[in-house]
N, C-alpha and C positions, 0 to 999 in steps of 0.2 A: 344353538350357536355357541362355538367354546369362547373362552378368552383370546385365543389368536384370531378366531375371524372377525369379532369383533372388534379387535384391534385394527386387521387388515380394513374393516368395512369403517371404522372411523379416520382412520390416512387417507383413502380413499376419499369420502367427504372433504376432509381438510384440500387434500389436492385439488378437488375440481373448487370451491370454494376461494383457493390459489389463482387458479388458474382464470377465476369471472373477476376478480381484483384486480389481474393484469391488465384484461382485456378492458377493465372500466376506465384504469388506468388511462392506459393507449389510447381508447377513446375519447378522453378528456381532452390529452394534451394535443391530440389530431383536433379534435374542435374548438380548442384554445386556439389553436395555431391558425386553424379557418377563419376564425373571430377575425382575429388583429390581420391578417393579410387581407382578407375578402375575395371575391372573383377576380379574373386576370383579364385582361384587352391587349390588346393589338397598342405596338407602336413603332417605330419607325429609327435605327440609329445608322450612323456613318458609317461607312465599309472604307471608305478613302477621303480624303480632301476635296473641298470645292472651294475657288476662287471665290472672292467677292461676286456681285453680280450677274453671276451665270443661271442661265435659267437652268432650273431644278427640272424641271419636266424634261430635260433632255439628258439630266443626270439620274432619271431615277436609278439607274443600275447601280448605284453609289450608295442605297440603303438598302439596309436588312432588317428583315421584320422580327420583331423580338415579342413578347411574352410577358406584361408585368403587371402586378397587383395595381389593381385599377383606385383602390386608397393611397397609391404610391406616386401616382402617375400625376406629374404635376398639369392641372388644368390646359395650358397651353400646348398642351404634348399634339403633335399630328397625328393622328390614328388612321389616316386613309390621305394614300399616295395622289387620289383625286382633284384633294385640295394645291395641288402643285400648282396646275395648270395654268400657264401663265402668268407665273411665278416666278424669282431670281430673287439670291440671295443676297442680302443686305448688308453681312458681313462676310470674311473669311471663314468657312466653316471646316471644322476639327474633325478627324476619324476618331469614332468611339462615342461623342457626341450625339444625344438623342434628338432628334429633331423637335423645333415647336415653333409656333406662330410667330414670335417677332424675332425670328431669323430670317424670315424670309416679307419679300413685297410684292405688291400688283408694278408687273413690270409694264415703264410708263409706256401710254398713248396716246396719242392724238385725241386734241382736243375743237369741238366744232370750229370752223375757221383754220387752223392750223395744215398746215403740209410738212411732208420730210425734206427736205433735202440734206446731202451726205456731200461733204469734201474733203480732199487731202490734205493734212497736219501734217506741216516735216517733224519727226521726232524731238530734232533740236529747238526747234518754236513751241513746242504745246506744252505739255506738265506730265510729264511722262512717268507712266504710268496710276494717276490718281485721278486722270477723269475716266469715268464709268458709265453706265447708263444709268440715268437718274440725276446723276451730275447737273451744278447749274453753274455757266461759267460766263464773262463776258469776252465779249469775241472784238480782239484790235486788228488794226490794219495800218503797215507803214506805206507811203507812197514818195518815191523820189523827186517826184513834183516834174520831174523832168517832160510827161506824157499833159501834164495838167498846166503847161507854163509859168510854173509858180513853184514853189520853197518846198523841201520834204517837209513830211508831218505825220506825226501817228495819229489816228483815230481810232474812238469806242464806236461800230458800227451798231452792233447791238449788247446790250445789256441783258443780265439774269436771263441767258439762252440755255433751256431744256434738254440735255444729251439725249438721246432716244438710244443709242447704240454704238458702240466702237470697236471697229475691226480689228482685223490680224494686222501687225505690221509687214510694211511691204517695199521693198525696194525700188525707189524711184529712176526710170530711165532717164538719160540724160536728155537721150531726142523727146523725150514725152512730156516735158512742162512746159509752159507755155511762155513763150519769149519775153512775154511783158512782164512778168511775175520775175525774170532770174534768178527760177528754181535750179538748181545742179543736180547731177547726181546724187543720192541720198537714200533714206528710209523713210516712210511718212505714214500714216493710220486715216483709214475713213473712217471720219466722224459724223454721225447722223444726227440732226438738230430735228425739234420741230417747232415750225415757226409760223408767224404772219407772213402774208404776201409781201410786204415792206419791207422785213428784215430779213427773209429769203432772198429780194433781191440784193439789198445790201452785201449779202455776202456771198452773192453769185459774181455781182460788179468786183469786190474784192478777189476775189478767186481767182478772176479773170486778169486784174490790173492793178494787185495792188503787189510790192515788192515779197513782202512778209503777212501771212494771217496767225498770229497767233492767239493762244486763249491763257485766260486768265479764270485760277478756280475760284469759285464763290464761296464764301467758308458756309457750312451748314444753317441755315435759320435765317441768313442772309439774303438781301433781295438785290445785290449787286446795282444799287441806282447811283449813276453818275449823275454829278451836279452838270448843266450845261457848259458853264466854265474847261471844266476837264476833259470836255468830250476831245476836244483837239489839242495836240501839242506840237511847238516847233518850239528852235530854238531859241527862236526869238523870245518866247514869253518867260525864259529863264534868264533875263538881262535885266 
């Protein structure tokens, strides 16, 4: 072998010697990178907006499933659309926003003892738009005294009452309210309570014959408990 092939055969060497350095290289920093990211999971983000309180199970088409290092993925994250189910959000939720657990709640139900019933809220009477399901509100009633041969007067018919659900707003007929109540023409929302027998009727009696039902919202953590004193008001007790 002369001095050039041995030259050509020690470049040679050097080049592939190059070339496993590279490769070590690239390997390193490929398993560096595997380190600190780890495996990927499943998770769930917003494709558009959800109202507060909507059940999620009827919005799934609203997320997209995404792809992300599971060292990354904050604990609460949803990982399976499953957990929806019977589910509604607890707040206003954002496009782009990943989904997790305490965004959303067990949407309420009935509790042993309890029944639904749902009545018409004129717009202008209830709290428009911030009672929800879940909501706890207390429920008044004015009466013109005129049906009861005695003085108007508001009353708290029931206290710290449980929403169950509130409908689409709707256009109230004029020939469709009921004469004792002189409901008018208007807009109004069914509202779904779940209650005791006692306070269902209460505010079946009111529905029926009292001037005005409106509600009043309970602020959060509150147990809306009227003293008995407050339950009734006329004008009287302001003199």
């Amino acid at each position: 072998m002369n001095s050039r092939q041995r030259r050509g055969t020690i470049l040679l060497l050097l080049s592939v010697l190059c070339a496993l350095g590279v490769f070590a290289g690239v390997f390193s920093v490929i398993h560096d990178v595997e380190s600190k990211v780890g495996p990927e999971t499943t998770a769930y983000r917003l494709k558009a907006d959800i109202p507060a309180y909507q059940s999620l199970e009827a919005a799934a088409d609203r997320f997209e499933k995404v792809a992300m290092p599971e060292r990354w993925l904050p604990p609460t994250a949803v990982t399976d659309l499953g957990d929806l189910a019977g589910k509604i959000a607890v707040t206003p939720l954002r496009k782009g926003s990943l989904l997790q657990q305490d965004m959303i709640v067990a949407q309420p139900e009935l509790r042993p003892g309890q029944q639904e019933i749902a009545i018409m809220i004129d717009a202008s009477t209830g709290v428009a738009g911030k009672i929800n399901a879940g909501s706890r509100v207390n429920i008044y009633a004015t009466f013109d005294g005129k049906s009861q041969g005695g003085k108007p007067d508001s009353r708290v018919i029931v206290s710290n009452a449980q929403v169950l659900a509130v409908g689409k707003l709707k256009a109230l007929d004029r020939d469709g309210g009921s004469p004792a109540t002189g409901r008018r023409a208007g807009e109004a929302v069914p509202i779904t309570f779940a209650l005791g027998t006692k306070d269902a009727q209460r505010v079946a009696f009111a529905e029926s014959f009292a001037t005005h039902v409106r509600l009043a919202l309970v602020a959060p953590g509150g147990d809306g408990a009227v003293s008995d004193g407050d339950r009734i008001y006329t004008l009287d007790g302001d003199k």
